[in-house]
C-alpha beads as a LAMMPS data file, in Angstrom:
LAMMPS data file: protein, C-alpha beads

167 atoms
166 bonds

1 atom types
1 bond types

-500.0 500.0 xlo xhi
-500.0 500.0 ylo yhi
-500.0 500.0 zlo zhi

Masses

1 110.0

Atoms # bond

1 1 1 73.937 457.998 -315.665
2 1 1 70.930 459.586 -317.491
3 1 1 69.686 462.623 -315.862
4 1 1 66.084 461.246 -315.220
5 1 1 67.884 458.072 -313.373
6 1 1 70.172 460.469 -311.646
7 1 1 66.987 462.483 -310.404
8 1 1 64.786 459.712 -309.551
9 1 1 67.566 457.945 -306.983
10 1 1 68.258 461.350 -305.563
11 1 1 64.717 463.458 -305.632
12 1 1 62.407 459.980 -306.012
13 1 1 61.083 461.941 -309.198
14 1 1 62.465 462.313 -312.616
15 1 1 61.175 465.330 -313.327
16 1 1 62.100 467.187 -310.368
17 1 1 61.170 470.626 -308.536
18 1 1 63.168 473.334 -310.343
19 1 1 65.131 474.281 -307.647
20 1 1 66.260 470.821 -307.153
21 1 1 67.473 470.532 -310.800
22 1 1 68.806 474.026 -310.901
23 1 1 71.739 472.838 -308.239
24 1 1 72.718 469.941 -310.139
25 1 1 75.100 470.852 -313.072
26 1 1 76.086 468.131 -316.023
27 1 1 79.532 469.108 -317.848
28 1 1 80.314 465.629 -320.647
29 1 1 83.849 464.200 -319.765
30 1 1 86.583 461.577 -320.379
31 1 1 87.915 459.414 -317.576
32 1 1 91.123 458.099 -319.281
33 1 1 92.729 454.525 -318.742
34 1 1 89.274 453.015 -318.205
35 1 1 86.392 451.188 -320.314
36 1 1 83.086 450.601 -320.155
37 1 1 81.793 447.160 -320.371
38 1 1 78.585 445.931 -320.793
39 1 1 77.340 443.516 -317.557
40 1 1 76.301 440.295 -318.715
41 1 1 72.697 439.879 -318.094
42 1 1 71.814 443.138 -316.913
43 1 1 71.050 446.665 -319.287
44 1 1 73.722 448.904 -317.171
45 1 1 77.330 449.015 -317.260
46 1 1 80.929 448.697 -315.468
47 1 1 83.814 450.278 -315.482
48 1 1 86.746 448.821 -314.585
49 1 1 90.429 450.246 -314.647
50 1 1 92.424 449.600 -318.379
51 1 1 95.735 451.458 -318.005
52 1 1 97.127 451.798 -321.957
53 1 1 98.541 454.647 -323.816
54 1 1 95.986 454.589 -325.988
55 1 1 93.696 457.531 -326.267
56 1 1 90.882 454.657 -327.131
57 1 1 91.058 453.768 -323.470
58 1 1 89.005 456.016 -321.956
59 1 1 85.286 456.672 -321.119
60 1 1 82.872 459.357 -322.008
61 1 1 80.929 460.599 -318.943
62 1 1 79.156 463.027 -317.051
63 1 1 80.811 464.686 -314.481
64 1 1 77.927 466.169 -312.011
65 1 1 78.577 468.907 -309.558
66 1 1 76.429 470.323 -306.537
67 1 1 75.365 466.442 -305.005
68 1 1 74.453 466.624 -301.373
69 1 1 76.126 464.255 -299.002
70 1 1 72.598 462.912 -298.659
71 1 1 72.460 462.537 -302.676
72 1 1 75.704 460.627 -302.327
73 1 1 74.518 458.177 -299.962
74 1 1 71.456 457.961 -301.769
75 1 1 73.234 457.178 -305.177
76 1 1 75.539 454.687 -302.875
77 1 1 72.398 452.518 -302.082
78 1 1 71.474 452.800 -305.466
79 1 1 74.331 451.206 -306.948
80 1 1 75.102 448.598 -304.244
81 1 1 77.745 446.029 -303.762
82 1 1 78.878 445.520 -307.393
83 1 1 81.046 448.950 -307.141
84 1 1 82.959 450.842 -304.868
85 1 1 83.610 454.530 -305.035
86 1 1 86.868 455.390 -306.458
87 1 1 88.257 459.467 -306.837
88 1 1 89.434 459.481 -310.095
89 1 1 90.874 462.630 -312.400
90 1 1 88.817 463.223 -315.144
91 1 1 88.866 465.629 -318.234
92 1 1 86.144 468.251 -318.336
93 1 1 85.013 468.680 -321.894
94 1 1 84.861 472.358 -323.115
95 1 1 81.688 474.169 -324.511
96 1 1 82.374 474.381 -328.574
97 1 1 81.996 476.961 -330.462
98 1 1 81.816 476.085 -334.142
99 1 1 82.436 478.116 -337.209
100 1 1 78.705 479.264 -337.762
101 1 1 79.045 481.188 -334.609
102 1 1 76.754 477.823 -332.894
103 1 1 77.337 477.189 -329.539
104 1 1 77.315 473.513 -328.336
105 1 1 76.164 472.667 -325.302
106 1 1 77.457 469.825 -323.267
107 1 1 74.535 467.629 -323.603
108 1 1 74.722 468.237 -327.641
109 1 1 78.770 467.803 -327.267
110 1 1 77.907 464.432 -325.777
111 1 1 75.777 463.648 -328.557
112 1 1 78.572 464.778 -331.399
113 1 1 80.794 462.751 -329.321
114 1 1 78.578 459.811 -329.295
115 1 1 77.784 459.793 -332.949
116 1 1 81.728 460.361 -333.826
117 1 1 83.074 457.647 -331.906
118 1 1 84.299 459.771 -329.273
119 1 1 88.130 461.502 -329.038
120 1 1 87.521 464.711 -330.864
121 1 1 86.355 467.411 -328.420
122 1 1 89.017 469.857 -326.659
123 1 1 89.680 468.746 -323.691
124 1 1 89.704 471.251 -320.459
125 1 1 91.139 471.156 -317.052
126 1 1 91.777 468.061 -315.137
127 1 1 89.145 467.537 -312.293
128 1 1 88.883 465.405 -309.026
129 1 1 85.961 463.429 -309.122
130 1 1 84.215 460.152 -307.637
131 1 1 83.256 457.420 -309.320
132 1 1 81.813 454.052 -309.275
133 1 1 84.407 451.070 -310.168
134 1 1 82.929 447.859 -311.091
135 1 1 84.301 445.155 -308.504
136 1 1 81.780 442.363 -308.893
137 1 1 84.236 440.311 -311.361
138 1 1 85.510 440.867 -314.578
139 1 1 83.857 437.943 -315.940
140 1 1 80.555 439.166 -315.599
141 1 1 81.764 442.026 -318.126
142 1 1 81.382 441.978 -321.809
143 1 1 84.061 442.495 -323.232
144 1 1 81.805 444.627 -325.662
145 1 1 81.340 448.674 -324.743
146 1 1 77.931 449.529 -323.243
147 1 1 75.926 451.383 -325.608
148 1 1 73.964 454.704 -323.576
149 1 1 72.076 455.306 -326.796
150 1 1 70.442 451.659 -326.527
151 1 1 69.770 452.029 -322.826
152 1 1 68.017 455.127 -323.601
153 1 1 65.884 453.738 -326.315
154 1 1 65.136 450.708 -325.164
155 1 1 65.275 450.529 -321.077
156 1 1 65.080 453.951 -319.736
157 1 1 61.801 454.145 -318.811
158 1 1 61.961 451.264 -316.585
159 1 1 64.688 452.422 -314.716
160 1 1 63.111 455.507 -314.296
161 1 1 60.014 453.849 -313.263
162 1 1 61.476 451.039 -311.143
163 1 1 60.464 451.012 -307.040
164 1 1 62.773 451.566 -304.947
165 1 1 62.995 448.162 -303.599
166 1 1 64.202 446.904 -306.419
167 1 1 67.579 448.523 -306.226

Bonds

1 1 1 2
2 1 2 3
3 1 3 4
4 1 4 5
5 1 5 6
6 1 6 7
7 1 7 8
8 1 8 9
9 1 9 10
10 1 10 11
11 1 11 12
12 1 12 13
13 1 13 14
14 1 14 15
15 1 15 16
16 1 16 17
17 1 17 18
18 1 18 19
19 1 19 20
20 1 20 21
21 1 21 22
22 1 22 23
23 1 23 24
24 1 24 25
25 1 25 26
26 1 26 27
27 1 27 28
28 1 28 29
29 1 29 30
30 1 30 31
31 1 31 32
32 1 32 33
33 1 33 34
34 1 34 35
35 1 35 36
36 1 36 37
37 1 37 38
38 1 38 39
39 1 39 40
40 1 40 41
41 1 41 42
42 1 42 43
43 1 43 44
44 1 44 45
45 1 45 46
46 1 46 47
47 1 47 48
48 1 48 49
49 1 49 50
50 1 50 51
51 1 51 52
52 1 52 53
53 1 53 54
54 1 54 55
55 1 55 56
56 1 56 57
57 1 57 58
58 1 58 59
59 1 59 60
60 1 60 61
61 1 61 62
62 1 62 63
63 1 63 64
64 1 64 65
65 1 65 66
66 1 66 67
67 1 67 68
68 1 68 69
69 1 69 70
70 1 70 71
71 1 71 72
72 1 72 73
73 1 73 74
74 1 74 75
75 1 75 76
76 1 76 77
77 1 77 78
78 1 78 79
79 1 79 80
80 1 80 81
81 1 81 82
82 1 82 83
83 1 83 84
84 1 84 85
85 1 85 86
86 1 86 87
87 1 87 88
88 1 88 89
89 1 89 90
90 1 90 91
91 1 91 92
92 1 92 93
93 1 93 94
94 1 94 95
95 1 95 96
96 1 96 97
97 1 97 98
98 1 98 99
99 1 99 100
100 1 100 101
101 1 101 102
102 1 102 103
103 1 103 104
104 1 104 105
105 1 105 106
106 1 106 107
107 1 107 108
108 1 108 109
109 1 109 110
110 1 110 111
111 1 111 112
112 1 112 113
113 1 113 114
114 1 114 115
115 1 115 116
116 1 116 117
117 1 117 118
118 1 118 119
119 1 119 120
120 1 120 121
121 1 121 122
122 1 122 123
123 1 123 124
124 1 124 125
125 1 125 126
126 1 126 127
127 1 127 128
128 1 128 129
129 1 129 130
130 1 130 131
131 1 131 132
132 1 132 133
133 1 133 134
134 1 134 135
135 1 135 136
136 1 136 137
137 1 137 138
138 1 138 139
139 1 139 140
140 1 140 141
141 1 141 142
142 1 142 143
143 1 143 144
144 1 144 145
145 1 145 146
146 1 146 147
147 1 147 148
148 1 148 149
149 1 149 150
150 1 150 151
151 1 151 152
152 1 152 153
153 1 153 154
154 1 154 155
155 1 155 156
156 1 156 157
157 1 157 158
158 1 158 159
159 1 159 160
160 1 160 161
161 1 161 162
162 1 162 163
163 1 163 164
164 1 164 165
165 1 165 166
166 1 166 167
């Protein structure tokens, strides 16, 4: 989830207060033995369990630390009926450091990531996390990946701007 969606379900603001931002913490990471599928007719995704031994089964996230229990149930309402909160193991991604003496942030790692086809950070510790599992039907998945970087560019802003209601 992009951090101004993320901030509007849970603050009603994406661009919010800096205290409220400065508890929320992004690390990228890889859920393995899932995919991401575009949902037909809609500009968001699902992601549904794909057990393989394939490191090309997995998906490249966000994990976020320091929600509230009132920022879960907030996000719960926001994504409805089409997914159920699963606790999943995840991969942290590590912070690079590259030969130049550069450090790269997670938010640039995710970009690297994005523009390499994904696979080729170091992986860190294993961490218990929640997510949401799409469980509305496989056949209103794509079979095709979701791409972030067209979301972004294309429908951001009106999921950012979106009323409430409309969840």
């Amino acid at each position: 989830m992009a951090p101004e969606v993320l901030y509007r379900v849970i603050h009603g603001s994406p661009t919010p207060e800096p205290w409220q931002k400065d508890r929320v913490r992004f690390q990228p990471a890889l859920l393995h033995g899932y995919r991401r599928h575009r949902v037909r007719n809609a500009e968001y995704p699902g992601i549904i369990a794909e057990p393989s031994d394939s490191d090309q089964t997995a998906v490249l996230g966000v994990l976020v630390s320091g929600l509230t229990e009132a920022d879960m149930y907030r996000l719960d309402r926001y994504e409805g009926a089409e997914y159920v909160k699963q606790t999943v193991r995840v991969r942290a991604l590590r912070t690079e450091s590259h030969e130049d003496g550069k450090v790269v942030s997670g938010h640039e790692l995710v970009k690297e990531l994005d523009a390499a086809g994904a696979g080729t950070a170091t992986e860190g510790e294993e961490v218990v996390a929640t997510t949401y599992v799409w469980v509305a039907g496989r056949e209103q998945l794509e079979e095709r990946e979701w791409d972030f970087e067209t979301f972004k560019r294309e429908k951001l802003d009106w999921w950012v701007a979106m009323d409430e209601k409309d969840w």
